[in-house]
HTML snippet that shows the backbone in 3Dmol.js (N, CA, C, O; Angstrom):
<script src="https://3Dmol.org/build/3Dmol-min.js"></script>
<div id="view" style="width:600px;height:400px;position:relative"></div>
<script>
const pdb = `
ATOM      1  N   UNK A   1       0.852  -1.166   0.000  1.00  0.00           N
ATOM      2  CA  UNK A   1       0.000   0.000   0.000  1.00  0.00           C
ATOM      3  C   UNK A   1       0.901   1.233   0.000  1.00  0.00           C
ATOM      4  O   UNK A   1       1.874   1.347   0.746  1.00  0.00           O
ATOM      5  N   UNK A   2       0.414   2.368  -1.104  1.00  0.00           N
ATOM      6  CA  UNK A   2       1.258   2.777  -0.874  1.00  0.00           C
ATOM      7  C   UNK A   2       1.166   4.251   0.137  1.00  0.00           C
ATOM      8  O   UNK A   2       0.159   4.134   0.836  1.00  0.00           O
ATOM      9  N   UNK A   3       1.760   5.346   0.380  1.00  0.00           N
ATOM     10  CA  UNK A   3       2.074   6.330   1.470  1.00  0.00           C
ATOM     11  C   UNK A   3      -0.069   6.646   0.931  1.00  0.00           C
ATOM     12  O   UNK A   3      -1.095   6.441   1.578  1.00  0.00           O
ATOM     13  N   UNK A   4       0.122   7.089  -0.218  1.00  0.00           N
ATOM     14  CA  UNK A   4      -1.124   8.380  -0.438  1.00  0.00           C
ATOM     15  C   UNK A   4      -2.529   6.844  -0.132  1.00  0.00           C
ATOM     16  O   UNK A   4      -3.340   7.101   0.757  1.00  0.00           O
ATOM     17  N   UNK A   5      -2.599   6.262  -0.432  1.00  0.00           N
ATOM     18  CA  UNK A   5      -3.828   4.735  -0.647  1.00  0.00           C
ATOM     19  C   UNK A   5      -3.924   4.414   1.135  1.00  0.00           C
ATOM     20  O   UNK A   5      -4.965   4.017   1.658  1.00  0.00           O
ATOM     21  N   UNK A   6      -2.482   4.703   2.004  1.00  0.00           N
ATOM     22  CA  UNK A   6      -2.639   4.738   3.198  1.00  0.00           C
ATOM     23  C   UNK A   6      -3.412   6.198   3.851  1.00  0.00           C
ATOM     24  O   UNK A   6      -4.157   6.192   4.830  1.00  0.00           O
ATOM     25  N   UNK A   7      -3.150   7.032   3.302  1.00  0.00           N
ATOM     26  CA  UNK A   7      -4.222   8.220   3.687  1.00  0.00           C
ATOM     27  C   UNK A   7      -5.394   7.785   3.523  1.00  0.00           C
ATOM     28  O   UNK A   7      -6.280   7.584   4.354  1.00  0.00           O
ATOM     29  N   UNK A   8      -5.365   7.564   1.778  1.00  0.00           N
ATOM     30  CA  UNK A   8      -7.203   7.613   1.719  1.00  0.00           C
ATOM     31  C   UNK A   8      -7.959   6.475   2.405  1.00  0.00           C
ATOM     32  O   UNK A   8      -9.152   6.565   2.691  1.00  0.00           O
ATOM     33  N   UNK A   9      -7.187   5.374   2.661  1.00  0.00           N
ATOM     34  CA  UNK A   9      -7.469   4.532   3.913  1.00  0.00           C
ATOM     35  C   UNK A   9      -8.030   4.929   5.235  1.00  0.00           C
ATOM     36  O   UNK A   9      -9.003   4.461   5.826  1.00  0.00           O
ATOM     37  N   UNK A  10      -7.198   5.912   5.590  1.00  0.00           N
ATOM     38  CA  UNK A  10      -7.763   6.127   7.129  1.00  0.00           C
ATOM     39  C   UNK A  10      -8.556   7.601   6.996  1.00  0.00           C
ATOM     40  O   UNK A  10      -8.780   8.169   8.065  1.00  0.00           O
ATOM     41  N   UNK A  11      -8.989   8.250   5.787  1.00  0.00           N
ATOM     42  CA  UNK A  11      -9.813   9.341   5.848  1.00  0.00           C
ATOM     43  C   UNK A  11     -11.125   8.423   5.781  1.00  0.00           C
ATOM     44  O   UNK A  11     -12.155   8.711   6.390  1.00  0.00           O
ATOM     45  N   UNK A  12     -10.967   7.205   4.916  1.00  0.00           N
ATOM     46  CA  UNK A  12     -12.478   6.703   5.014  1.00  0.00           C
ATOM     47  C   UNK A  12     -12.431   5.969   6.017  1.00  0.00           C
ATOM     48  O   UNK A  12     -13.514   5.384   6.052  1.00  0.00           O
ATOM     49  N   UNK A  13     -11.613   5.559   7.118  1.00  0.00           N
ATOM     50  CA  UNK A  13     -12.066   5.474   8.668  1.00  0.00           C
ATOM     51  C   UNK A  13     -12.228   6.188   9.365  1.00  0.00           C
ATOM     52  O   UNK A  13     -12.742   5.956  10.460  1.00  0.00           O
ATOM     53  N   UNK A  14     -11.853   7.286   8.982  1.00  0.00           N
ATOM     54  CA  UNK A  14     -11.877   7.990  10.792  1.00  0.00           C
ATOM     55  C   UNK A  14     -13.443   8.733  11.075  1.00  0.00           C
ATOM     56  O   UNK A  14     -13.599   9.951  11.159  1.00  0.00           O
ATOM     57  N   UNK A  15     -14.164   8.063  11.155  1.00  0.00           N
ATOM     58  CA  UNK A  15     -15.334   7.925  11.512  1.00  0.00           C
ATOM     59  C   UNK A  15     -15.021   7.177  13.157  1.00  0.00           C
ATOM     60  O   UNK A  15     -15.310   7.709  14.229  1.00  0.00           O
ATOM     61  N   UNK A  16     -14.446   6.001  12.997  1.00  0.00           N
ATOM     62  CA  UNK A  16     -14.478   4.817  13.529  1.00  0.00           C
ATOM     63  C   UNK A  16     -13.241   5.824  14.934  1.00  0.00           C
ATOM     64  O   UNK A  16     -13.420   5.544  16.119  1.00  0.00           O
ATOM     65  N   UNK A  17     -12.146   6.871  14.558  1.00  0.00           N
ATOM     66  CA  UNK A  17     -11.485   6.894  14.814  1.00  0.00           C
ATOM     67  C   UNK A  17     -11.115   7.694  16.182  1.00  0.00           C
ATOM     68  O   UNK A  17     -11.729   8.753  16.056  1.00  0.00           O
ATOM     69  N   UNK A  18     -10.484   7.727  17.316  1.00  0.00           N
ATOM     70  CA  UNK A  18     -10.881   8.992  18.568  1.00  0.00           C
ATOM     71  C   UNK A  18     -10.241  10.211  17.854  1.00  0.00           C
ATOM     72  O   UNK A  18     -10.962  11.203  17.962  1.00  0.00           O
ATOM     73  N   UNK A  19      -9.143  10.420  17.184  1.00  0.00           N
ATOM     74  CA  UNK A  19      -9.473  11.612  16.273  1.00  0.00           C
ATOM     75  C   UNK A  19      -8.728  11.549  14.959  1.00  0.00           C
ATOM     76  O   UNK A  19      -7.876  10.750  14.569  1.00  0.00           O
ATOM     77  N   UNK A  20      -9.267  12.588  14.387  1.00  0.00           N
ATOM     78  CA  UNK A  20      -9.231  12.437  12.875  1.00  0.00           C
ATOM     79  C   UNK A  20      -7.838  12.723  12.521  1.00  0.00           C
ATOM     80  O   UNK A  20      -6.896  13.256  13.107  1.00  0.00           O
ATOM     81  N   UNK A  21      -8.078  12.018  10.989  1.00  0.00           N
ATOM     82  CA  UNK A  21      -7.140  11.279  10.533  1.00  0.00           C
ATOM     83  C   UNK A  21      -6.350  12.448   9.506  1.00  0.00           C
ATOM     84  O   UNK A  21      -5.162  12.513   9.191  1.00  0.00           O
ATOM     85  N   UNK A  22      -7.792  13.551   9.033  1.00  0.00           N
ATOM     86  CA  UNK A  22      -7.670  14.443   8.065  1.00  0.00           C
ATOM     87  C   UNK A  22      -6.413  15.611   8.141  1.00  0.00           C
ATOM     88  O   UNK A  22      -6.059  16.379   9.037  1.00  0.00           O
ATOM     89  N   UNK A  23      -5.978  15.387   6.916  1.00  0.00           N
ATOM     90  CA  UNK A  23      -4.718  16.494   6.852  1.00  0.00           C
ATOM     91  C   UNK A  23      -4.799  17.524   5.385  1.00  0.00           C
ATOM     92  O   UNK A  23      -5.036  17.283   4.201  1.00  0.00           O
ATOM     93  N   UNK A  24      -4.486  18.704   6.123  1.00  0.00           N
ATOM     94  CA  UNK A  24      -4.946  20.131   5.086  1.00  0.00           C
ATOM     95  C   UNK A  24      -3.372  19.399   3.905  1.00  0.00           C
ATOM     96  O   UNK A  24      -2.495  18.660   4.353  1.00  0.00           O
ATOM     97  N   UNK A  25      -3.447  19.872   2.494  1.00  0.00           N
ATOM     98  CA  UNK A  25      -2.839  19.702   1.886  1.00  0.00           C
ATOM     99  C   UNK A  25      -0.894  19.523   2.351  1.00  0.00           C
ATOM    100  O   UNK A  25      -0.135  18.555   2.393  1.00  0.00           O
ATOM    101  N   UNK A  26      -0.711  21.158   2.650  1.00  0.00           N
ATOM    102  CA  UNK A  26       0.262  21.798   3.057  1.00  0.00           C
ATOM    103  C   UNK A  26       0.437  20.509   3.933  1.00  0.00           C
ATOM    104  O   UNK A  26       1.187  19.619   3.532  1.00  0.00           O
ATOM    105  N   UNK A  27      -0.157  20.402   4.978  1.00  0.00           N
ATOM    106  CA  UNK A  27       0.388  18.941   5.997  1.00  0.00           C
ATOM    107  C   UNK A  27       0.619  17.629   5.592  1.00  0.00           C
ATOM    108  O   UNK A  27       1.583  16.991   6.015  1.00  0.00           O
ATOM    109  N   UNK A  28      -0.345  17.091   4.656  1.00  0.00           N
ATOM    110  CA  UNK A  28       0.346  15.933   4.207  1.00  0.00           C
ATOM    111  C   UNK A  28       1.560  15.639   3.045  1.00  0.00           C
ATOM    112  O   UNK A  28       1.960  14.571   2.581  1.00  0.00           O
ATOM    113  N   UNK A  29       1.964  17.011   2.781  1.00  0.00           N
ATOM    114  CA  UNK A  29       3.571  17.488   2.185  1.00  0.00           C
ATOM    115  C   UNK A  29       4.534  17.496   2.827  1.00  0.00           C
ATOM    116  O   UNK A  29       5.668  17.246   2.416  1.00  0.00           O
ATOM    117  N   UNK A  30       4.074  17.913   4.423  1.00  0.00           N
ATOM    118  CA  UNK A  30       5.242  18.156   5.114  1.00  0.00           C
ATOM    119  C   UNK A  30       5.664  16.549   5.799  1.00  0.00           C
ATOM    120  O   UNK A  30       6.824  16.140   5.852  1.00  0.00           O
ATOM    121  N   UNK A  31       4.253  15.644   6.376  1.00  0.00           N
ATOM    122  CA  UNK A  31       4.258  14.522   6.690  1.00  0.00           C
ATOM    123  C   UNK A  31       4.876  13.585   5.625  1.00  0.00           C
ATOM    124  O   UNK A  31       5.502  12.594   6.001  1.00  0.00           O
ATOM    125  N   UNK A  32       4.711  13.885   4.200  1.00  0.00           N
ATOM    126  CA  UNK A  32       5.136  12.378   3.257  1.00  0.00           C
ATOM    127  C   UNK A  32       6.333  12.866   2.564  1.00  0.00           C
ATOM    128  O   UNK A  32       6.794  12.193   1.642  1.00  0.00           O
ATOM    129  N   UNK A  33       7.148  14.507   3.088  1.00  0.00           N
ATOM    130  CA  UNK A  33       8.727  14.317   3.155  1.00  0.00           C
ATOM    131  C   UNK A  33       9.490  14.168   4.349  1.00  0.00           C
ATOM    132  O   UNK A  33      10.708  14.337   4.292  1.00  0.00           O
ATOM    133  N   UNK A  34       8.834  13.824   5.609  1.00  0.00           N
ATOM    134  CA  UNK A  34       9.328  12.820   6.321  1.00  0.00           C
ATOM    135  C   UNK A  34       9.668  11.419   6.214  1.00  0.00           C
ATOM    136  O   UNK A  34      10.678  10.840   6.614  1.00  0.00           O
ATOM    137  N   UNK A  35       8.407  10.863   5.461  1.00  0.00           N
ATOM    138  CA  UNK A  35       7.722   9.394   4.777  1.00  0.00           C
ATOM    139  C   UNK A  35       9.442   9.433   3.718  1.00  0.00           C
ATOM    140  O   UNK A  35      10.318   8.610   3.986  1.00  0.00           O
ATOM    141  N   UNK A  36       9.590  10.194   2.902  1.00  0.00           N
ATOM    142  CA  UNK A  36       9.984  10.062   1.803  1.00  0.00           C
ATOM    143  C   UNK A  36      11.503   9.553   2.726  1.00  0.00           C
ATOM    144  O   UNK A  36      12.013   8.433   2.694  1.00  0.00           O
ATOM    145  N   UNK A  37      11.855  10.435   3.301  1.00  0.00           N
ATOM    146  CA  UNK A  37      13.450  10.419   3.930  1.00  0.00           C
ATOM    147  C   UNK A  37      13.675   9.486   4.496  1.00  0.00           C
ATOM    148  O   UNK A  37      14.522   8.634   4.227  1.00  0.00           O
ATOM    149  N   UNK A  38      12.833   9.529   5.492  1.00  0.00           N
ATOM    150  CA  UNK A  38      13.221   8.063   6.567  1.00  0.00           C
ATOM    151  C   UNK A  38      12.766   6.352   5.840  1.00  0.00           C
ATOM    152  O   UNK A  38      13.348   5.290   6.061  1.00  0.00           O
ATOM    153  N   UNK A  39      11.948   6.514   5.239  1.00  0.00           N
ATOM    154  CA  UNK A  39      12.075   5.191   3.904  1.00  0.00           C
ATOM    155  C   UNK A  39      13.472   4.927   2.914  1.00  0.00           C
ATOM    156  O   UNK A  39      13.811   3.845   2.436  1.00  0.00           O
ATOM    157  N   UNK A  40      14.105   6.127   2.773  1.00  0.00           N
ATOM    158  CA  UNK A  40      15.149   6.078   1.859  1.00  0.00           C
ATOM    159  C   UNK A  40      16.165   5.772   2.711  1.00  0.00           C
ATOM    160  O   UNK A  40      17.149   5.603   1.992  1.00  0.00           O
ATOM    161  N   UNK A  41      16.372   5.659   3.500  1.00  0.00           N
ATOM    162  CA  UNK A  41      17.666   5.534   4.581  1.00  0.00           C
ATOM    163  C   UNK A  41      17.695   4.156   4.569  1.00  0.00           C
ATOM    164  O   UNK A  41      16.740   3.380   4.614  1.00  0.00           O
ATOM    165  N   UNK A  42      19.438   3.809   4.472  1.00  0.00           N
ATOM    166  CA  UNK A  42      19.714   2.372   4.189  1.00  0.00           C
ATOM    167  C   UNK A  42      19.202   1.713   5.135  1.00  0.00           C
ATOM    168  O   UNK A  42      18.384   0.866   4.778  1.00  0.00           O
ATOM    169  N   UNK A  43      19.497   1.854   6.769  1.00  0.00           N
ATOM    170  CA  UNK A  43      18.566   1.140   8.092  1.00  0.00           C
ATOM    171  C   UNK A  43      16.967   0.631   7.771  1.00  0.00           C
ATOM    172  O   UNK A  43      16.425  -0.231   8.463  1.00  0.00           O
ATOM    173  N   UNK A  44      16.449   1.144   6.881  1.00  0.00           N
ATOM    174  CA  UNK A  44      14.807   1.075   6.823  1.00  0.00           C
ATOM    175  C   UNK A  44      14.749  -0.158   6.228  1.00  0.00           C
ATOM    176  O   UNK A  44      15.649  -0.538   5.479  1.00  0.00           O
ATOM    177  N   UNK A  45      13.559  -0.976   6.540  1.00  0.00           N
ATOM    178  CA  UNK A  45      13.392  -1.815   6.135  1.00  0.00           C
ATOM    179  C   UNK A  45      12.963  -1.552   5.012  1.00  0.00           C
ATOM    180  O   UNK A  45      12.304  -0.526   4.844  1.00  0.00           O
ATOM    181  N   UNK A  46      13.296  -2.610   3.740  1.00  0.00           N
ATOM    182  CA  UNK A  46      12.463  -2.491   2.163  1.00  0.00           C
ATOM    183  C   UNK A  46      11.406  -2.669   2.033  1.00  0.00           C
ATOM    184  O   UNK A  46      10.723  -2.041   1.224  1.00  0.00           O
ATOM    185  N   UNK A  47      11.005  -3.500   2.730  1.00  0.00           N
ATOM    186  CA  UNK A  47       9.263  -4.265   2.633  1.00  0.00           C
ATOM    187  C   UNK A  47       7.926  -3.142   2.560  1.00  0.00           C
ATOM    188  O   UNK A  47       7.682  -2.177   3.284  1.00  0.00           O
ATOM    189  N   UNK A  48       7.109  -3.751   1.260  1.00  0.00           N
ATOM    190  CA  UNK A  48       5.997  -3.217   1.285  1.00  0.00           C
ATOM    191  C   UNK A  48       5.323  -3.032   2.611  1.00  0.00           C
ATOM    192  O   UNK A  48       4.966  -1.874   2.827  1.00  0.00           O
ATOM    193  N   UNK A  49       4.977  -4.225   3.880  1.00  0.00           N
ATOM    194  CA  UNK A  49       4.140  -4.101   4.481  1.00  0.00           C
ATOM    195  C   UNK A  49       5.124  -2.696   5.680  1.00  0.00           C
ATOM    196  O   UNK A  49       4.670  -1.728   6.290  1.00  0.00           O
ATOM    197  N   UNK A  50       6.454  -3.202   5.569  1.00  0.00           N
ATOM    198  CA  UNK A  50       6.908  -1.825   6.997  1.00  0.00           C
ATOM    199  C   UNK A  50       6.653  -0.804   6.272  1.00  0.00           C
ATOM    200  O   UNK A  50       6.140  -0.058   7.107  1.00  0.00           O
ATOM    201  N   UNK A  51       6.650  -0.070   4.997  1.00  0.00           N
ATOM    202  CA  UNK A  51       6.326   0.954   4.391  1.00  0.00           C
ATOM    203  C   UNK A  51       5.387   1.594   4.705  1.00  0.00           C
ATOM    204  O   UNK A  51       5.370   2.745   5.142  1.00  0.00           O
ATOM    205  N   UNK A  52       3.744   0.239   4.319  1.00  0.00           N
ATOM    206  CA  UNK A  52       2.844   0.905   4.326  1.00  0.00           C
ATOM    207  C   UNK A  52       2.522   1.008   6.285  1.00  0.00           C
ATOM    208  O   UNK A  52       1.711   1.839   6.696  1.00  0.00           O
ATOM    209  N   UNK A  53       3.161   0.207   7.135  1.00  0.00           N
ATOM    210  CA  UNK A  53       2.671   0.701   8.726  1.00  0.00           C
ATOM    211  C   UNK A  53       3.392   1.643   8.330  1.00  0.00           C
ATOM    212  O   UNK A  53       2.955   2.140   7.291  1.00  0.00           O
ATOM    213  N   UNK A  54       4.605   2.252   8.831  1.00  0.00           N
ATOM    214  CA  UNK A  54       5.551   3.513   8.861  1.00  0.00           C
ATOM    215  C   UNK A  54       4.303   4.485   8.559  1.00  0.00           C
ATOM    216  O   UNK A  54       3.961   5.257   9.455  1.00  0.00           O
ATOM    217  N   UNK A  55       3.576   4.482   7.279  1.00  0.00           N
ATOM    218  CA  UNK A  55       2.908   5.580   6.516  1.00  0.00           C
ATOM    219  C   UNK A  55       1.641   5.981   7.555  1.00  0.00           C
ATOM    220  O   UNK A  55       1.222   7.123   7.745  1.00  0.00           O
ATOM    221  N   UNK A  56       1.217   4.929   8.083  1.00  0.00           N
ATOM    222  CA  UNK A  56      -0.127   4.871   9.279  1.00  0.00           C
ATOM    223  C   UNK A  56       0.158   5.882  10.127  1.00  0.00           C
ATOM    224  O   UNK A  56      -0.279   7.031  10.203  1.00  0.00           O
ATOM    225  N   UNK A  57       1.552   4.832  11.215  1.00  0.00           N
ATOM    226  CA  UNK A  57       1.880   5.190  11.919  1.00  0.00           C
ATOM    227  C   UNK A  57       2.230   6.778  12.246  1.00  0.00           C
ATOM    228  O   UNK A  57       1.822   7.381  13.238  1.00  0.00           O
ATOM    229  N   UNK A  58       3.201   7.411  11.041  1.00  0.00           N
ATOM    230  CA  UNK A  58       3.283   8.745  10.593  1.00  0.00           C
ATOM    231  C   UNK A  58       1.494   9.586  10.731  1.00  0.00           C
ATOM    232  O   UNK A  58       0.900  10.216  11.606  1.00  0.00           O
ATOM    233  N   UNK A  59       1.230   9.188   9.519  1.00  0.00           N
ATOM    234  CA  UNK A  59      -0.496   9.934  10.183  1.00  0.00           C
ATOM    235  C   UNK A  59      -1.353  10.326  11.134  1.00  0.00           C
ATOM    236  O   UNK A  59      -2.113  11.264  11.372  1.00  0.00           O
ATOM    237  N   UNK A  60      -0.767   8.667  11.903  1.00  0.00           N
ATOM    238  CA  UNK A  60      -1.458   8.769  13.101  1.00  0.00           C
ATOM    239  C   UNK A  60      -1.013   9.496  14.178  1.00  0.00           C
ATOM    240  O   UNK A  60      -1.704  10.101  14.998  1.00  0.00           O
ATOM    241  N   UNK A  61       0.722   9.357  14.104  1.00  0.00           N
ATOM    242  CA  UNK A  61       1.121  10.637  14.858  1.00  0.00           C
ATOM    243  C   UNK A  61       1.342  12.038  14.948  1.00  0.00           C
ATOM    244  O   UNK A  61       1.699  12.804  15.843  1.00  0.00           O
ATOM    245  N   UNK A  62       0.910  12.179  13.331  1.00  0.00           N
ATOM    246  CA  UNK A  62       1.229  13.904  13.184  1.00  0.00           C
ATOM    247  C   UNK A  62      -0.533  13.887  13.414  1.00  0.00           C
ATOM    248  O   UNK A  62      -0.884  14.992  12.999  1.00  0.00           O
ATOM    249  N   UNK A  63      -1.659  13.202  13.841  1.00  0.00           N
ATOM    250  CA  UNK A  63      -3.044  13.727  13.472  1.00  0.00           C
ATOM    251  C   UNK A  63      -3.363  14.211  14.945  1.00  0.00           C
ATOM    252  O   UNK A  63      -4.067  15.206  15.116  1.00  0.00           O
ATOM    253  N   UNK A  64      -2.641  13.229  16.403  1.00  0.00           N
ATOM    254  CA  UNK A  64      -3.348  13.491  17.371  1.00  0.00           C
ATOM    255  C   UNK A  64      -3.079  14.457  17.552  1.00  0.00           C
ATOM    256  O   UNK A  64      -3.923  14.847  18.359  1.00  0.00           O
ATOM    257  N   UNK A  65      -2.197  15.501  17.293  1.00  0.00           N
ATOM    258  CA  UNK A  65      -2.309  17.261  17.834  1.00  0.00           C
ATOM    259  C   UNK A  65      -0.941  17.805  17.182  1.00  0.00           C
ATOM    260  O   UNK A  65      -0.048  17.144  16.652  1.00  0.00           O
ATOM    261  N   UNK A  66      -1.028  19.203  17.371  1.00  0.00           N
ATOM    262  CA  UNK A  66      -0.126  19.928  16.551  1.00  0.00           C
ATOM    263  C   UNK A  66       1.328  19.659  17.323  1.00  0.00           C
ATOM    264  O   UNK A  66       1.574  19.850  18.514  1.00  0.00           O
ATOM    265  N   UNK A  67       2.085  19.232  16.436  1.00  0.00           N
ATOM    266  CA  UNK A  67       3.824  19.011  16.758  1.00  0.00           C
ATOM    267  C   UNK A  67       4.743  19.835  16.243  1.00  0.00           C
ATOM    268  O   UNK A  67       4.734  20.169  15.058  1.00  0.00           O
ATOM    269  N   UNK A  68       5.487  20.170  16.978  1.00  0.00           N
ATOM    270  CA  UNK A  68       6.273  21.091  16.230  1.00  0.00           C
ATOM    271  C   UNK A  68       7.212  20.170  14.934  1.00  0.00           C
ATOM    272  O   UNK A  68       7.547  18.986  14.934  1.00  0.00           O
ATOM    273  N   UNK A  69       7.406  21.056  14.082  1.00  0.00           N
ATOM    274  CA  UNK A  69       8.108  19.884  12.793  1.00  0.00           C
ATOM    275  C   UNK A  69       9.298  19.199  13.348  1.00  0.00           C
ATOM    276  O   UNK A  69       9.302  17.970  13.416  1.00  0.00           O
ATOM    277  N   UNK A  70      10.578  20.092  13.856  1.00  0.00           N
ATOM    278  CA  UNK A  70      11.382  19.165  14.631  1.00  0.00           C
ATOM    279  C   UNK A  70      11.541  17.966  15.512  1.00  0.00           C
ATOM    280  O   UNK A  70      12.427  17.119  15.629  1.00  0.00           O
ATOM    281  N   UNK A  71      10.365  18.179  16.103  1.00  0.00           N
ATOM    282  CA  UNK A  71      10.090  17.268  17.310  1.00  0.00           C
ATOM    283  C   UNK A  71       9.278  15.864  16.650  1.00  0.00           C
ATOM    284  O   UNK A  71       9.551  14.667  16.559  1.00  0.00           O
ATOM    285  N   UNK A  72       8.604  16.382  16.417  1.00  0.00           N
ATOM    286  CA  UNK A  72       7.628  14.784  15.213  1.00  0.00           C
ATOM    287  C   UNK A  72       9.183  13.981  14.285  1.00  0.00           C
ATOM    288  O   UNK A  72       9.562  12.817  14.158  1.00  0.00           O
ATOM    289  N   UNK A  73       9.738  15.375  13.781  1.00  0.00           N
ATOM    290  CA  UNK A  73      10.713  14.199  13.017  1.00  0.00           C
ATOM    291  C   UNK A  73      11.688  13.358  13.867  1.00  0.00           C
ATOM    292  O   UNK A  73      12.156  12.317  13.406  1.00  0.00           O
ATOM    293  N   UNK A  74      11.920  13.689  14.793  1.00  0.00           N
ATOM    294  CA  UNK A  74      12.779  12.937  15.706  1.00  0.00           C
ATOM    295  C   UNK A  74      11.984  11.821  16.411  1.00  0.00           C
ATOM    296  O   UNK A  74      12.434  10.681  16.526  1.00  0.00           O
ATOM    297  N   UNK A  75      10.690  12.232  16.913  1.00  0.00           N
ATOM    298  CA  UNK A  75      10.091  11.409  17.295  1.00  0.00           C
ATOM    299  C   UNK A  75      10.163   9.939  16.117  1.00  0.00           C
ATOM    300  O   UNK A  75      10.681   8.827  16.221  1.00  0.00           O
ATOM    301  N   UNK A  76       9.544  10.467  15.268  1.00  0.00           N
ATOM    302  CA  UNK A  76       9.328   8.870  14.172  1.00  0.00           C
ATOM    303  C   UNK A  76      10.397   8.346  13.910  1.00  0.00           C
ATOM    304  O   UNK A  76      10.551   7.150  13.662  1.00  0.00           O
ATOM    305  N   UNK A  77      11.420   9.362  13.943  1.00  0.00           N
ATOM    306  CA  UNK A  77      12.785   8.872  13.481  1.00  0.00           C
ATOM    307  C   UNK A  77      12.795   7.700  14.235  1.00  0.00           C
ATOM    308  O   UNK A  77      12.454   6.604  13.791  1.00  0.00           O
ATOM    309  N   UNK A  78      13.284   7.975  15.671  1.00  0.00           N
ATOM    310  CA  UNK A  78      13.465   7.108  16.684  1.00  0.00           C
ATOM    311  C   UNK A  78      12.799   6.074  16.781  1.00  0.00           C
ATOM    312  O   UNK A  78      13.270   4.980  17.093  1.00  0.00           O
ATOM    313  N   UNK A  79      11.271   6.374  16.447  1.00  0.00           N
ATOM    314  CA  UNK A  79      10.484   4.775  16.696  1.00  0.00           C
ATOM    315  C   UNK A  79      10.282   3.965  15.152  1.00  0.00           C
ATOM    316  O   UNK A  79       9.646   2.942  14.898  1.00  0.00           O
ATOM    317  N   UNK A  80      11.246   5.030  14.077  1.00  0.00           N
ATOM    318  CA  UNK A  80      11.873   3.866  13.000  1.00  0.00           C
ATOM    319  C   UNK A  80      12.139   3.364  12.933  1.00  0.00           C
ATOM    320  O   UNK A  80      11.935   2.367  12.241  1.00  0.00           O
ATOM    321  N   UNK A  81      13.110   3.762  13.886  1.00  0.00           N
ATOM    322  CA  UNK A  81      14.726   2.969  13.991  1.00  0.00           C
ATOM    323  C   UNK A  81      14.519   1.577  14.834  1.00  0.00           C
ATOM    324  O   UNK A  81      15.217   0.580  14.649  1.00  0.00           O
ATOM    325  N   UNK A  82      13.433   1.662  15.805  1.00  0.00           N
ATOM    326  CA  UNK A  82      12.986   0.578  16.450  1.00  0.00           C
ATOM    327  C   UNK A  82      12.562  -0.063  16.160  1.00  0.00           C
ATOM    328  O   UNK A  82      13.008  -1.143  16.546  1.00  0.00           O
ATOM    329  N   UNK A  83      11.401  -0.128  15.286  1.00  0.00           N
ATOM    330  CA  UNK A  83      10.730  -0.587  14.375  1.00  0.00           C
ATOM    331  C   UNK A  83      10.607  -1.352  13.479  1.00  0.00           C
ATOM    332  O   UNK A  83       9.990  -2.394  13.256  1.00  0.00           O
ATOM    333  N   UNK A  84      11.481  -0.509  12.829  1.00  0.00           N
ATOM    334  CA  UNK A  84      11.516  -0.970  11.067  1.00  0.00           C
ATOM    335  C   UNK A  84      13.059  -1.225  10.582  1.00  0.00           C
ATOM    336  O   UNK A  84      13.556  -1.488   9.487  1.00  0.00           O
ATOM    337  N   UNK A  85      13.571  -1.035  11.850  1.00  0.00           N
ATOM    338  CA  UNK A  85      15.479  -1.250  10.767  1.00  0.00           C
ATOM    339  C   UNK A  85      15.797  -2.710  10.233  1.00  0.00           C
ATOM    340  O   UNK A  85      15.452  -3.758  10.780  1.00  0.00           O
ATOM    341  N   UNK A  86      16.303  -2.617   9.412  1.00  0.00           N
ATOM    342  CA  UNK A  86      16.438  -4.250   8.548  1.00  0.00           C
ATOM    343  C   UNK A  86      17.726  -4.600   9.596  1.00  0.00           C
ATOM    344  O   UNK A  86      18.625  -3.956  10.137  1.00  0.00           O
ATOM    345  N   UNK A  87      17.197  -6.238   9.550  1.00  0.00           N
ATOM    346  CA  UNK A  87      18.331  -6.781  10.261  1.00  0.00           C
ATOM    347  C   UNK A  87      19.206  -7.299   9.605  1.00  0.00           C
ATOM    348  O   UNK A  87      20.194  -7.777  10.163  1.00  0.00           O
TER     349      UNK A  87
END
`;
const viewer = $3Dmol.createViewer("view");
viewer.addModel(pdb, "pdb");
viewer.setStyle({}, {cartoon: {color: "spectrum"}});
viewer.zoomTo();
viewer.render();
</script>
C-alpha cells in the first residue's frame, strides 16, 4: 500500500477513529517528506508491508495534535529505527 492509498485509507475510517485522521494539503507534504526520507535511509526496512505501517503510523502521529516539525521528526525517526530497521 502505498504512502497516499494509506491516507485515503484512514480518511475513510476515521469515523471509527478517537481523532481524525484528516490532513490540510500543506500537511500531508510536510508529513510524506518525512515518509519520503526516513524510507530512503539504508537502516529502513524495504518491505511493502513496513512501508505501508511507517505511513499509518506517521499519520497517526502527526493527526493526534499539533507538533512542532522538529520534534515529530525525531520522534518517528526514533520509533523507526525501532521498528523498522532491517536486520
Amino acid at each position: 500500500m502505498t504512502f497516499i492509498k494509506a491516507q485515503m485509507f484512514l480518511l475513510r475510517s476515521q469515523e471509527t477513529s478517537m481523532h481524525s485522521n484528516h490532513l490540510q494539503p500543506e500537511e500531508l507534504t510536510a508529513v510524506k517528506a518525512v515518509y519520503d526520507d526516513i524510507v530512503r535511509q539504508d537502516w529502513f526496512s524495504k518491505t511493502d508491508e513496513a512501508r505501508s505501517s511507517f505511513a499509518r503510523y506517521l499519520i497517526d502521529t502527526y493527526s493526534i495534535g499539533q507538533i512542532e516539525p522538529t520534534r515529530f521528526r525525531k520522534i518517528v525517526e526514533c520509533s523507526a529505527r525501532m521498528h523498522y530497521s532491517r536486520t
